[in-house]
Residue, then its C-alpha position, 0 to 999 in steps of 0.5 A: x500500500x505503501x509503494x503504491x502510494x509513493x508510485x502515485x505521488x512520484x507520478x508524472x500525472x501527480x505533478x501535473x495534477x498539483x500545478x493544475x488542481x492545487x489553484x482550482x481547488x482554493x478558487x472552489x473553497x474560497x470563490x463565490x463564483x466560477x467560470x463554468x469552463x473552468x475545470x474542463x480547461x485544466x482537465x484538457x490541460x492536465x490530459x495534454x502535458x501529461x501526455x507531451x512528458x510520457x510522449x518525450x519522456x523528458x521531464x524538462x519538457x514537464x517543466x516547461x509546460x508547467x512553469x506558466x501554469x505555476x507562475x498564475x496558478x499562484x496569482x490564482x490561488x492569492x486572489x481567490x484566497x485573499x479576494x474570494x474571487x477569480x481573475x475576469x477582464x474587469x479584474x484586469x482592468x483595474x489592475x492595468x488602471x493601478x498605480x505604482x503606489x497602489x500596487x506596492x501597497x496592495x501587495x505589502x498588505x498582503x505579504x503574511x505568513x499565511x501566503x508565504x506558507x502557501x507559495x512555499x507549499x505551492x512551489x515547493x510541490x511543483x520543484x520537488x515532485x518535478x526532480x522526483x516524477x518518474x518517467x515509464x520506461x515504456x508506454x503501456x497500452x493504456x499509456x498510448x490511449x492516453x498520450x493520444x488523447x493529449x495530443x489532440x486535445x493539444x492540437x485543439x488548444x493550440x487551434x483554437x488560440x492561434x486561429x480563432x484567438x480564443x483563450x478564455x475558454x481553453x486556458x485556465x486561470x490567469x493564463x487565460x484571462x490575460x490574453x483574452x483582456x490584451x486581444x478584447x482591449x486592442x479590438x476595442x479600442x479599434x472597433x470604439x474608434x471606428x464607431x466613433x469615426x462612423x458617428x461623425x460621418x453619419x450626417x442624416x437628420x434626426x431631431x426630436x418632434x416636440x423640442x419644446x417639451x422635456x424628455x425622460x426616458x428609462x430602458x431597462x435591459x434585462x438578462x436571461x428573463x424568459x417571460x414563462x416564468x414570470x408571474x405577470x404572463x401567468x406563470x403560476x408562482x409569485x416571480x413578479x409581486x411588484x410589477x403584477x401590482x403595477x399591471x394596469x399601469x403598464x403596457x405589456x406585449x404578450x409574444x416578443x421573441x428575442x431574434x437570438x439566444x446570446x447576448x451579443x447578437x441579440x442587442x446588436x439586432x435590438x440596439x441597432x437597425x439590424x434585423x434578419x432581413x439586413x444583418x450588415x446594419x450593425x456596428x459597422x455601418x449604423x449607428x444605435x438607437x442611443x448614439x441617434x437620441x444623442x444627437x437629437x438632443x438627448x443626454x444619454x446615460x449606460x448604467x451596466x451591471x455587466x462586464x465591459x469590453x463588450x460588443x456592442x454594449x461598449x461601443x454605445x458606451x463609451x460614444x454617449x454623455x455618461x457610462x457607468x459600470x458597477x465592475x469599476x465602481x464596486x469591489x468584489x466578484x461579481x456575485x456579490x455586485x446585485x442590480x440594485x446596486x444601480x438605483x443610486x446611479x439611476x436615480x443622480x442620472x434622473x436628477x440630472x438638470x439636462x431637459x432631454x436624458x435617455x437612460x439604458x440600465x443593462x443588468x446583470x438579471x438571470x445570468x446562469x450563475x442564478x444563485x449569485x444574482x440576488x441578495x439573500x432575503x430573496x431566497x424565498x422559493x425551496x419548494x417544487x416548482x410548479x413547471x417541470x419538464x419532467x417529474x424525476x428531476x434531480x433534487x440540484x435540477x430543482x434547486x436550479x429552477x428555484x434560484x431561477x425565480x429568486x432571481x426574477x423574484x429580484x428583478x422584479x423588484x429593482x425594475x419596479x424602484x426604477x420605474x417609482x424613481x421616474x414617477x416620484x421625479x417627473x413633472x406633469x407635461x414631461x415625455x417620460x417612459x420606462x421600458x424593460x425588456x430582456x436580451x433572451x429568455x432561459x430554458x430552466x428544465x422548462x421543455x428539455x432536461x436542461x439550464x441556460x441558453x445555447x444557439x447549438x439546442x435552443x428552445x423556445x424559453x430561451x426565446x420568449x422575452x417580456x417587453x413592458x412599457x409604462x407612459x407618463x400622461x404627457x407622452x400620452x398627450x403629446x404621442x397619443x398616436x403612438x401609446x394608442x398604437x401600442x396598446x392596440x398591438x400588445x398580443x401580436x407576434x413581434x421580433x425584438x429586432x423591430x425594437x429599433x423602429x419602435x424606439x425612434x418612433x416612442x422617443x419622439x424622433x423625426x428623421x429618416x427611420x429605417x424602412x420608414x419604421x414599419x414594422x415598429x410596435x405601434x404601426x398597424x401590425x404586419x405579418x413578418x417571419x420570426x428568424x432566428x439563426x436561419x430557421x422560423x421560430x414560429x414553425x420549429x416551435x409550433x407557435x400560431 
């Protein structure tokens, strides 16, 4: 038993598993949260270095491969332990926005014995058991297996870094993150610049239809809201309390559905006048609904719960008055940055003396990690859910769908202190609005054994978003045409990439609008297909 043991600890794959797994394991004792690609990027490194050492049988090939890992791996291990966090692009933003000054005192407050224990341990473990580790005199079959194995999930690897510049997922740790922030940071700056470049250049009026009149507008963004699980479109449990004591306040569409799955391509054809029938009308080519408010004379204001470094959401930005971001206002890990962090920024943006303020709030919602999206006193659904694709789901699969609800349970209620914020401060005859809707929907083991949101299986959940407005007495005065339109067309079939043409029409805009905004919510209602990555959403689902 004894030899067998010391074989296993003098083991090539030993060595491999302490520099790869002694980082992972502090991130999980200590880390509110987790990227979820995190452990299948050190088991496909763990597989592929062990299989180069036993391939070459040199352990200096061990030492090199693995000295990269151990110099992150300990920067790992020191903010997960210090931190209670993992390394994202907003970590290294604001270690690249750090002084000297602050980063000497940073790391002097942190230099105790503990961490001097723990880097001795570390890299202690990662010299000797490298001296020690002993190479096979021969490859046994299970070996070759293995070393096979290595070698393509490095030939992958290696694939998708060098060509498709992907280090996020395929390297773990700080090793990942590092290439990922440089890559993102010079195709920003690039991109910003372009956008910026394009904004200039675009010379088509555009003005604001009652410019003696003030403007206030709130656009809420939400994130994985699937309006199947919310109380307001009847999901049968309490998801929506406020905003159902709200209902005759509001406007709310009964069949939007999200033109993608993903957050980026959906706000690109939502933000912009993208659409299935146009896709080159991004970025690129047009400027977004907030950049043609911006220069019709609104003040505009991004307030994100969301990381930055971003497209498109970066672009709009960093190319309005005022952005806002809570990753470089607000330490912690993302877990503990809760959406209601952002009522105090809507609120100074609401007080703003400007006439005309058009202010986004992109939250940070039902992201998958739903457990970490509310505070705790809104964890208050632990019984059965009432919608279950299957009755035998795992007691883990249940809890999924209840941190679900917590999570709309939350949202709701900031989304509900926004829209009272903008009521307690608008003034009789302004043209206020206040507006939510989600990026995507969610499949929570709703109608397939699964959670999340993916283009590869989609269903519909991931599809149905909810799309609520509520209108000031003047905007209903001023655009009596437009509010009636809308509530006239509440329980038609809508794609989200027609919100463009609805905004320019809703935010009193005059100029020349895409295609004459004619498939805007309030127009007369026109028989469109519903796309959505080349398949109709309406025919694969069945819906009328």
């Amino acid at each position: 038993m004894k030899n067998k043991l010391q074989s296993i600890i003098l083991s090539i794959c030993f060595w491999s598993a302490w520099v790869l797994f002694v980082p992972y394991l502090f991130e999980v004792a200590y880390s509110d949260f987790i990227r979820e690609s995190e452990l299948n990027s050190r088991l496909g490194w763990y597989v592929a270095i062990t299989a180069l050492v036993w391939l070459t049988r040199r352990r200096w090939v061990g030492f090199l491969l693995l000295l990269p890992f151990v110099i992150t791996g300990m920067a790992d291990i020191f903010y997960a332990y210090f931190f209670g966090g993992v390394f994202s692009t907003s970590t290294m933003d604001a270690i690249f926005n750090t002084d000297v000054g602050e980063a000497s005192e940073l790391f002097t407050a942190y230099l105790h014995w503990d961490s001097l224990l723990i880097a001795l341990v570390y890299l202690g473990g990662f010299i000797v058991l490298g001296i020690k580790a002993q190479l096979p005199q021969r490859l046994t079959r299970v070996h070759k297996v293995v070393t096979g194995l290595g070698v393509l999930v490095l030939a992958f690897a290696l694939q998708q870094m060098v060509v498709q510049h992907r280090f996020y997922d395929i390297v773990p740790g700080l090793l990942g993150i590092m290439p990922t922030y440089a890559i993102n940071a010079e195709n920003f700056d690039k991109a910003v610049a372009e956008y910026r470049a394009l904004a200039q250049r675009d010379t088509t009026p555009v003005a604001l239809k009652h410019p003696e009149k003030r403007h206030t507008y709130v656009i809420v963004i939400g994130e994985a809201m699937t309006r199947s699980h919310m109380s307001l479109y009847g999901y049968p449990r309490a998801t929506t309390p406020q905003l159902d004591a709200r209902k005759a306040q509001l406007t709310i569409f009964r069949d939007v559905a999200a033109p993608f799955v993903q957050t980026r391509p959906a706000l690109m054809a939502d933000l912009f006048p993208q659409g299935w029938e146009h896709p080159e009308r991004n970025y690129q080519h047009a400027l977004a609904i907030a950049n043609q408010a911006r220069r019709a004379g609104y003040k505009v204001f991004w307030l994100s719960n969301q990381q930055p470094f971003r497209i498109p959401t970066q672009l709009i930005a960093d190319t309005v008055d005022h952005p806002a971001f809570m990753t470089r206002k607000v330490a912690g890990v993302a877990a503990h940055r809760y959406d209601g962090l952002l009522l105090e920024d809507v609120v100074q943006a609401l007080e703003d003396p400007a006439p005309n303020k058009l202010i986004f709030v992109h939250l940070m919602g039902s992201h998958l990690q739903y457990a970490n999206r509310y505070p705790p006193e809104f964890d208050r659904f632990k019984d059965t859910p009432p919608q279950l694709v299957s009755p035998d789901l795992l007691p883990w699969e249940i809890r999924k769908v209840n941190e679900y609800d917590n999570s709309i349970l939350y949202t709701d209620w900031v989304v509900t202190r926004m829209l009272d914020q903008l009521q307690q401060r608008v003034e009789p005859d302004t043209l206020a609005g206040w507006m939510l809707f989600s990026d995507h929907g969610e499949e929570v083991y709703e109608t397939a054994r699964l959670n999340g949101h993916t283009p590869d299986n989609p269903t519909l959940p991931m599809f149905t978003i909810p799309v609520l407005f509520w209108h000031s007495d003047g905007l209903k005065q001023a655009l009596s045409d437009v509010v009636r339109g809308l509530a006239q067309n509440h329980d038609r079939p809508y794609l989200a990439d027609r919100l463009y043409e609805t905004w320019w029409r809703w935010l009193d805009l005059q100029g020349a609008c895409v295609d004459d905004c004619r498939f805007a919510f309030d127009r007369p209602w026109q028989p469109r297909k519903r796309m959505a990555y080349g398949f109709d959403i309406d025919a694969r689902f069945n819906q009328k």
